[in-house]
N, C-alpha and C positions, 0 to 999 in steps of 0.2 A: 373478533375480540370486542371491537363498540358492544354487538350487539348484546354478548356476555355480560360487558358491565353496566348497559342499561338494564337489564333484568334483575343484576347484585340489585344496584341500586334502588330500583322502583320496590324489590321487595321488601328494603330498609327501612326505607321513608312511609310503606304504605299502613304502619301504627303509631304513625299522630310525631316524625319528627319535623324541622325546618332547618338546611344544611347549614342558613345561615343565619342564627339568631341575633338582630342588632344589641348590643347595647343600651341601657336603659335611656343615656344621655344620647342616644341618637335617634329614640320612637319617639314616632309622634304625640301629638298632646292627647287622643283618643287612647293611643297605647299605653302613655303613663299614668292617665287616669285609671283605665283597666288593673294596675296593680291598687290602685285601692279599696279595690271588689275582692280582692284574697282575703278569704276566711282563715287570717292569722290565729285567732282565738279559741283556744281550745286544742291546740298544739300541744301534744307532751314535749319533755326535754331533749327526746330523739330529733323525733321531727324538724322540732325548730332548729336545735344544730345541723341537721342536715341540709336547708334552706339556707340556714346561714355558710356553710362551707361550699353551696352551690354559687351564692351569691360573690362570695370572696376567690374561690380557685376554680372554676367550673372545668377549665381546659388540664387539668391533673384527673384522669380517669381512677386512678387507683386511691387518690384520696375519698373521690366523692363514693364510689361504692364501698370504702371501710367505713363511710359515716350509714350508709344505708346498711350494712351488716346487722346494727342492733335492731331493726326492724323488723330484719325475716327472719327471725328463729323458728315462726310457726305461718304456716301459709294460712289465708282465712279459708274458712269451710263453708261460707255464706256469703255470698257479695250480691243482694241484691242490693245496698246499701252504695251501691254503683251507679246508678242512676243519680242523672244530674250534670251538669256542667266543670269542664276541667281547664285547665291549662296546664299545656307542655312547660317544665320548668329545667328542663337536663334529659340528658341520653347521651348514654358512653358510644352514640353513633357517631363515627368522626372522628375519637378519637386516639384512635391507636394507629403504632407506626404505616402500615398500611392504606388504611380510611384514609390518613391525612394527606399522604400522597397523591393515593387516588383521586379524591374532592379537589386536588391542586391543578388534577390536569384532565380533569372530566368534569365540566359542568352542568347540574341537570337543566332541565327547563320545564314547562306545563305539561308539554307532550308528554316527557316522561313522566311526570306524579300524576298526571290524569289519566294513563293507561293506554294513552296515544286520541283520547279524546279531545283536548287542545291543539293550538299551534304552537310549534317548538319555539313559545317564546322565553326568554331569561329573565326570569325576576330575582330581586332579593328576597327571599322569606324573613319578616319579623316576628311573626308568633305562631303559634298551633295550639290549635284547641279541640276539646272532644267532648262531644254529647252523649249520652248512654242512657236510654230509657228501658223499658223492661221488654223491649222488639226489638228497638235500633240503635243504631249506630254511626254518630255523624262524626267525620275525621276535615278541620276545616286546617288550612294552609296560606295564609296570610299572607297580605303583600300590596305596596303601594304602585300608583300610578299618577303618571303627573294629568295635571287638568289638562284639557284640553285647547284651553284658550291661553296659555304657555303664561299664566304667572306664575308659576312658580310653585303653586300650592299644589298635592297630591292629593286623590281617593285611594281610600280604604277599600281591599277586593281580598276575599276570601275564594279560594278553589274548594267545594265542597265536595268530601267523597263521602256519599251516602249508599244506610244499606241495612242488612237488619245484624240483629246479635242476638243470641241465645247462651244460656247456662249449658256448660256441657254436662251428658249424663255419667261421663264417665269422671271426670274430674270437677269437684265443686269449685274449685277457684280458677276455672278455666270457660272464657266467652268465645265464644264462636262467631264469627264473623266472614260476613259477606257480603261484601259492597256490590251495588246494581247500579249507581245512577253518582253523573259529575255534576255540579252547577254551580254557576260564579255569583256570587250575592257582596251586595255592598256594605258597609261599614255601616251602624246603627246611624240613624240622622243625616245620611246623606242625600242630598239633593237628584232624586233617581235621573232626571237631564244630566249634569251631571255624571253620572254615575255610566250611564250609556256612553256619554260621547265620548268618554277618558277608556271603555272599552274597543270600541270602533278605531279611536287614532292610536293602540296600541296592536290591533289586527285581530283582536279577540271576539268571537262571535257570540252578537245579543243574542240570538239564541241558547246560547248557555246558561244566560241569564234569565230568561223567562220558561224556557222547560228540564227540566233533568236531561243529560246525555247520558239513554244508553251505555252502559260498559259491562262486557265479560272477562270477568277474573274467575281464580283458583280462591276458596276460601282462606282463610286464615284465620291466626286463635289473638287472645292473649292470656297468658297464666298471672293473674295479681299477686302478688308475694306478701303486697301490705295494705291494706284499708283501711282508712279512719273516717272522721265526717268531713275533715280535710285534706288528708294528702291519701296519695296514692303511687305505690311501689308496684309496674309489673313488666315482665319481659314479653316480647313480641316473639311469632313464631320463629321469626331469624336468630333470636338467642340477644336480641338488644334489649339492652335494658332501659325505662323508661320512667321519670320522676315527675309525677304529675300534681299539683295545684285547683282544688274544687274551688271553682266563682261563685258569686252570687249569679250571671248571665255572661254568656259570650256577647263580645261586644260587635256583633252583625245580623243582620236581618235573615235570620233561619227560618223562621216558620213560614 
């Protein structure tokens, strides 16, 4: 049975969600800066009600998707307009009667969202973000770590799943995706000492951090329902639905 719902799970999480997103008033100062890089502007009146209804009820599944309904009347037929940086801002992952259960008494850890490339360690996830170039495809998973030298203070660490993506031939508003490679990269501006020792005293191997890990997966899609220059409406191959936020930059050391 574990084994079962580690599989449900890994394939949940493996387009771009976080089981557990904090709180605006509990992320870091890096985190709340990062909402001030949301390309609010230029939001039609949808959109922004939809943001707004994420921001106010997030945990009512059935509200947040009747605000996304006026979006997808018409699926797009072009999405290279996909490329570019995003943030996870909702996914009805988690919460129906079921999910919720589930996530109550099965907690994932690295091992699992990195495809058994990590050590089963337990973090909080505060954000996720996603890269889409007109090859790739980077899926990052956010998460703090206390320093090392025990004040108090935490680093910024991203789990990246990288990989490539293509337009499918048979569906225009559908990318194809296949992740190859895991690596743990730091929070923009941080002190890469730092950065190492705070992975070491959590049992995470620098080696993650300086080469990609290997990993074999099954492909996967996602179908976009909505694209604009700013938001982005699509479901993952599991059938979750996904509410995404274009940045100006993800705020970690990707390249």
């Amino acid at each position: 049975m574990v084994v079962g719902l580690t599989i449900l799970i890994t394939s949940l999480m493996a387009l771009g969600e976080s089981f557990r997103i904090l709180p605006l008033t509990t992320r870091t100062t890096s985190q709340r800066m990062c909402r001030s890089m949301f390309m609010l502007n230029g939001l039609s009146s949808e959109e922004s009600a939809l943001l707004e209804t994420i921001r106010t009820d997030p945990s009512t599944k059935k509200v947040v998707l009747e605000a996304c309904r006026p979006l997808l009347s018409q699926p797009p037929q072009d999405i290279e307009s996909l490329t570019g940086d995003w943030c996870v801002r909702w996914t009805d992952l988690g919460k129906g009667g079921f999910q919720k259960l589930l996530f109550k008494i099965f907690t994932p850890s690295l091992k699992m969202l990195s495809f058994g490339a990590l050590p089963p360690i337990k973090v909080n996830l505060t954000d996720s973000y996603n890269r889409v170039t007109t090859t790739t495809y980077d899926l990052l998973q956010c998460f703090d770590l206390p320093t090392a030298t025990g004040s108090g203070g935490t680093v910024g660490v991203a789990m990246a799943l990288r990989g490539s993506g293509a337009v499918s031939k048979e569906r225009p508003n559908r990318l194809e995706v296949q992740f190859e490679t895991v690596l743990l990269l730091p929070a923009a501006d941080t002190d890469p000492g730092d950065f190492c020792t705070a992975l070491e005293a959590a049992g995470l191997p620098l080696e993650g951090a300086r080469e990609p890990i290997k990993i074999e997966v099954k492909p996967t899609y996602i179908d976009v329902e909505h694209l604009s220059d700013g938001l982005r409406v699509h479901k993952g191959a599991s059938g979750t639905t996904y509410v995404l936020e274009r940045v100006e930059r993800i705020p970690y050391t990707l390249e």
